[in-house]
C-alpha positions as CSV (number, residue, x, y, z in Angstrom):
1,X,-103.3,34.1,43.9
2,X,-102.6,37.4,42.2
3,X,-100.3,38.6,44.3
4,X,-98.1,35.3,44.5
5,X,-98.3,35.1,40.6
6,X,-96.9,39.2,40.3
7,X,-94.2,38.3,43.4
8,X,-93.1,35.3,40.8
9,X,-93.0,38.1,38.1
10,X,-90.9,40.3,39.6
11,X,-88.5,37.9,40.9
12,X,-88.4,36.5,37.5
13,X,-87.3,39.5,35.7
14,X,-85.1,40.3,38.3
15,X,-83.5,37.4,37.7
16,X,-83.2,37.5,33.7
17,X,-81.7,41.4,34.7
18,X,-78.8,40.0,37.1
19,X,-77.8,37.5,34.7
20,X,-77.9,39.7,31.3
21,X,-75.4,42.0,33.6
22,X,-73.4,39.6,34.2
23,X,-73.1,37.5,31.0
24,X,-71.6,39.0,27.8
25,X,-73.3,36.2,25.5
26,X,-74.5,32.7,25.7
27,X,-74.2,30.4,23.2
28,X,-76.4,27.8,23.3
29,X,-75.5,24.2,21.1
30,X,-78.0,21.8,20.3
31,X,-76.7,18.1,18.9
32,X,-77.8,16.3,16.1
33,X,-80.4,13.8,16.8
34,X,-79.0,10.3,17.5
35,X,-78.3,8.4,14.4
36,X,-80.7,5.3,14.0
37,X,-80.3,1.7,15.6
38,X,-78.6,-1.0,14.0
39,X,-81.7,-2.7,13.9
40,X,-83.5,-0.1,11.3
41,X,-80.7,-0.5,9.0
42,X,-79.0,-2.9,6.1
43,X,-76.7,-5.5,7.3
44,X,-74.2,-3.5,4.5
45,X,-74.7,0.1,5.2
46,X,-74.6,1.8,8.2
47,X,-74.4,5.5,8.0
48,X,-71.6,7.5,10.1
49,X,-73.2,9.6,12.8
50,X,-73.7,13.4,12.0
51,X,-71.7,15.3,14.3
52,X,-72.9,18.4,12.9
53,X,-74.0,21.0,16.3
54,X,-76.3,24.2,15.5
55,X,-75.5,27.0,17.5
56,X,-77.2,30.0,18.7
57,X,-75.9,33.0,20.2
58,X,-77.7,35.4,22.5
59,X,-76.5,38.6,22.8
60,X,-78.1,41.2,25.6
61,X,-78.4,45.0,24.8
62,X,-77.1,47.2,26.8
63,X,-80.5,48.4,28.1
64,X,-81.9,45.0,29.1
65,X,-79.9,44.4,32.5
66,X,-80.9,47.3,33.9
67,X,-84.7,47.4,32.2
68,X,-85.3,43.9,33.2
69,X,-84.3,44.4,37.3
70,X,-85.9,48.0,37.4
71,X,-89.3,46.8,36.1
72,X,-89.0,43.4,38.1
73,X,-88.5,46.1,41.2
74,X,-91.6,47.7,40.2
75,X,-94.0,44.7,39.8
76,X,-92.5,43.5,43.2
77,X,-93.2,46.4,44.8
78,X,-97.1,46.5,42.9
79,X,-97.2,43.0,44.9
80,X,-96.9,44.0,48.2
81,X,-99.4,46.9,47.8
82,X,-102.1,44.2,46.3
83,X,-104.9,43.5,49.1
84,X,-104.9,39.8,50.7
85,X,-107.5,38.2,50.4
86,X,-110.0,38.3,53.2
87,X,-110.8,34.7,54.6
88,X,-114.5,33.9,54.9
């Protein structure tokens, strides 16, 4: 179980590395909640929708690519030198 769970690790952070190498930034945009149903409000006022959008932009140092795949390297390699467990 130990091993699997540091393979998944390792391939996770190697991962994360090849895409912060890749990718300058990523901006990420959440919408506004849905406005409420007709149903909640007066016959006489309905409200416009908000069409407001937060965003959020991630920007990668120039360390982490290379940080991220090198240390997912490492716990991958730790992995394979972890002793299977011996049945019975």
């Amino acid at each position: 179980m130990w091993r699997a769970f540091f393979l998944a690790i390792g391939i996770t952070l190697c991962i994360w590395g090849a895409e912060c190498l890749v990718l300058d930034r990523a901006i990420l945009a959440a919408e506004a909640p849905p406005a409420e149903s007709a149903e909640n409000t007066l016959n006489y006022y309905n409200p416009a929708p908000q069409l407001t959008k937060s965003k959020r932009e991630i920007v990668p140092p120039e360390w982490a690519p290379w940080s991220l795949m090198s240390s997912g390297a490492v716990i991958i390699l730790y992995s394979f030198t972890l002793p299977r467990r011996v049945a019975g």
